[in-house]
N, C-alpha and C positions, 0 to 999 in steps of 0.2 A: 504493500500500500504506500502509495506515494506520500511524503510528511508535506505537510502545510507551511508556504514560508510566507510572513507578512512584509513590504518592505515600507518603510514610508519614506514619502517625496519618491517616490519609488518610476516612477514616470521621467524623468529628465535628468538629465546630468551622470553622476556616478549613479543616482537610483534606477536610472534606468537601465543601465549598463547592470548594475546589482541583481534586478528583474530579472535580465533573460539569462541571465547566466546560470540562475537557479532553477529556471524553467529547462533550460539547456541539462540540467543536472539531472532534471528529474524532478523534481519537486511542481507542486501546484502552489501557486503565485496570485498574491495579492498586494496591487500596489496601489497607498493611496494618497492622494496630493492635494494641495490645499486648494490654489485655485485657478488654475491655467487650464481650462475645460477642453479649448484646441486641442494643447499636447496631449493632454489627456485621451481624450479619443482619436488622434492619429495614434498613441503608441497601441491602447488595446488594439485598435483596426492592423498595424502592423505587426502585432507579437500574438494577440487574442490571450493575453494577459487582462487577469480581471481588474477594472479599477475602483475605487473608491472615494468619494471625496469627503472630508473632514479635516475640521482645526487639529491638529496635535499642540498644541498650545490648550485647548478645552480640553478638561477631563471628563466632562461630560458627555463629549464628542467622539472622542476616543472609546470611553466605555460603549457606546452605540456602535460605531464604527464596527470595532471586534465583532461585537455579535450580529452583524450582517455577515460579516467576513466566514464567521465559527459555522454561519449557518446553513452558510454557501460551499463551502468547501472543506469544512471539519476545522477539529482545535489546531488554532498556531501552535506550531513546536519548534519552529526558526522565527525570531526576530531580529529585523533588521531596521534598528534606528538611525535612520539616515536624513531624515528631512529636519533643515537648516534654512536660516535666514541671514546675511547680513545688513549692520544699520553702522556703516565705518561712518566715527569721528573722532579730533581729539579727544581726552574725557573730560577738557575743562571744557569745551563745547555743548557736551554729551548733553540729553534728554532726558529723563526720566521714561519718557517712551520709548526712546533708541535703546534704552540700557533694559527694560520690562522687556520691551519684544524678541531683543535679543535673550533674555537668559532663559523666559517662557518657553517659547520654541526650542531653543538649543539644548537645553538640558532641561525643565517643565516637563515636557515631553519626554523624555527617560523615562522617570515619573508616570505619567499618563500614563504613557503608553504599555512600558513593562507589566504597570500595577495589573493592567484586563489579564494577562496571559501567566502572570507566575504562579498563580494557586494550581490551574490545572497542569503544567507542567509540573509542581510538585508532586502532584497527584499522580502523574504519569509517569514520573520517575524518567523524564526525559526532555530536556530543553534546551538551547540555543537562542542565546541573548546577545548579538554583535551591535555594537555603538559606532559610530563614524565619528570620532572628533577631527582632529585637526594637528598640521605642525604647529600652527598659534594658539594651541594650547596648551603645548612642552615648551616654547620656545618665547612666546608673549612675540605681538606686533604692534607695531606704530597704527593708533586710527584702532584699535581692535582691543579695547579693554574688556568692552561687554563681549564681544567675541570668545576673545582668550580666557576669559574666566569661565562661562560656557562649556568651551570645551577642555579645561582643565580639568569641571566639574564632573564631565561625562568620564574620566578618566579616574577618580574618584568612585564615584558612581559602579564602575564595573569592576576597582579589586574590592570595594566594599559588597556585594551583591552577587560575587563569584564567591569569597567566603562563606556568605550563608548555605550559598545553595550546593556546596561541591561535592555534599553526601549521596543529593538526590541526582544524580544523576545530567545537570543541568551546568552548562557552563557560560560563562557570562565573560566576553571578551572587547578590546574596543582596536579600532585600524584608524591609526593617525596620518592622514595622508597629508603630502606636499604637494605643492602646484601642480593641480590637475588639469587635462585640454578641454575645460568645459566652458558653460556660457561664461557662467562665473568669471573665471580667468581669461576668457577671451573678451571681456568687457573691457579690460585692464589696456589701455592705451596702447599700439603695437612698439615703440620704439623703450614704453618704460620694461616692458617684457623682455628683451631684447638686450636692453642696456643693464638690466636693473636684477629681474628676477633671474633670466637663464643663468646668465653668468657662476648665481651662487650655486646653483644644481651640479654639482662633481657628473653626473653624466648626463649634463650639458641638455634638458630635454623637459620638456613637462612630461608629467604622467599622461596615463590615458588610464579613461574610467575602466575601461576591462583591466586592466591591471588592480584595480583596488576588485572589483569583482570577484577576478578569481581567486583571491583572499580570503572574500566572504563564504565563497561556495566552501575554501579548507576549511575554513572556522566552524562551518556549519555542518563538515560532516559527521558520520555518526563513531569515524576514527578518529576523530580529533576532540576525544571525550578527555584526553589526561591534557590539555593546553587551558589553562582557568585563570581571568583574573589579571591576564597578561592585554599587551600594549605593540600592536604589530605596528610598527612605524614604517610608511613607504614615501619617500621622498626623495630619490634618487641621490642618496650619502648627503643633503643638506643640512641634516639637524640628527643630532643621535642624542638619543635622552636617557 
């Protein structure tokens, strides 16, 4: 029987890439995003991956969300917390909303989202909890305090919550990735990329979302039950933590 994997922001970027790699694996996929309806239905129409739409920031949302997902496809036994928001400023700038939206979404959503699926994974003596932080949250950046802290906290988050659970059967891990080839980073001005980011990458390159992917598929398999707790860093040798 095929296991159940949830991804969120699971539609674009490295989630999407996240998506079909686990579809590709074998696994029945659910991916859900917040609010780009387009992408949304061009990636089901092109993968026939299921989708879903919901705040991950709402807990409320979340706990509904799951139980469409649980009901349609059976109990999550992989999650994949991937959906992310940036609001870059300095922090003497910062917002009270830039800094709320960011840490809600970025790590709230841990939270959330984990809380729906860890009882029954307990129960089942069987689960997979992978987090997507970040290099700016081993390394802290300029413009990216709510960021950094965010996902420091995710990192946080999974050796506290792989301890609990390392009896049952359930391992709880997080992949800090480095400049990846996504909108995101392709937002980033062509000559500051160029000048500024490649430069510090030792193999000279951004990532690409399959590559944090196929990370997630290791982490998720059902052989990769003794790795808990740990912090997979993929940044092409720019940051070691």
């Amino acid at each position: 029987m095929a296991r159940v994997a949830l991804v969120t922001g699971g539609t674009r970027g490295i989630g999407a890439a996240i998506s079909k790699a686990l579809k590709a694996a074998g696994y029945k996929v659910a991916a859900s995003y917040a609010g780009n309806d387009t992408a949304a239905e061009k990636f089901k129409a092109e993968t026939g991956i299921a989708v879903y739409k919901w705040d991950v920031s709402n807990f409320d949302a979340c706990a509904e969300g799951v139980k469409k997902v649980e009901a349609d496809l059976g109990p999550v036994e992989v999650l994949v917390n991937n959906a992310g928001i940036t609001r870059d400023t300095a922090f003497h700038k910062m917002t009270l909303e830039q800094w709320n939206a960011v840490i809600n979404t970025n790590l709230g959503s841990l939270f959330n989202m984990t809380r729906q699926v860890i009882e029954g994974m307990r129960a089942r003596k069987f689960g997979r909890v992978i987090s997507i932080s970040s290099i700016n949250g081993q390394k802290g950046q300029f413009g990216q305090v709510n960021y950094s802290a965010a996902k420091a906290g995710d990192i946080g988050f999974t050796k506290a919550l792989a301890i609990e659970n390392a009896k049952g059967g359930i391992t709880v891990n997080a992949i800090a990735p480095g400049y990846i080839n996504t909108e995101m980073v392709q937002a980033v001005p062509k000559d500051v990329l160029e000048k500024s980011v490649i430069p510090q990458i030792p193999v000279n390159r951004l990532g690409e979302p399959e590559e944090i992917a196929r990370a997630v598929v290791f982490l998720a398999a059902d052989e990769a039950g003794f790795i808990t707790g740990s912090t997979l860093t993929i940044n092409g040798g720019q940051y070691h933590a």
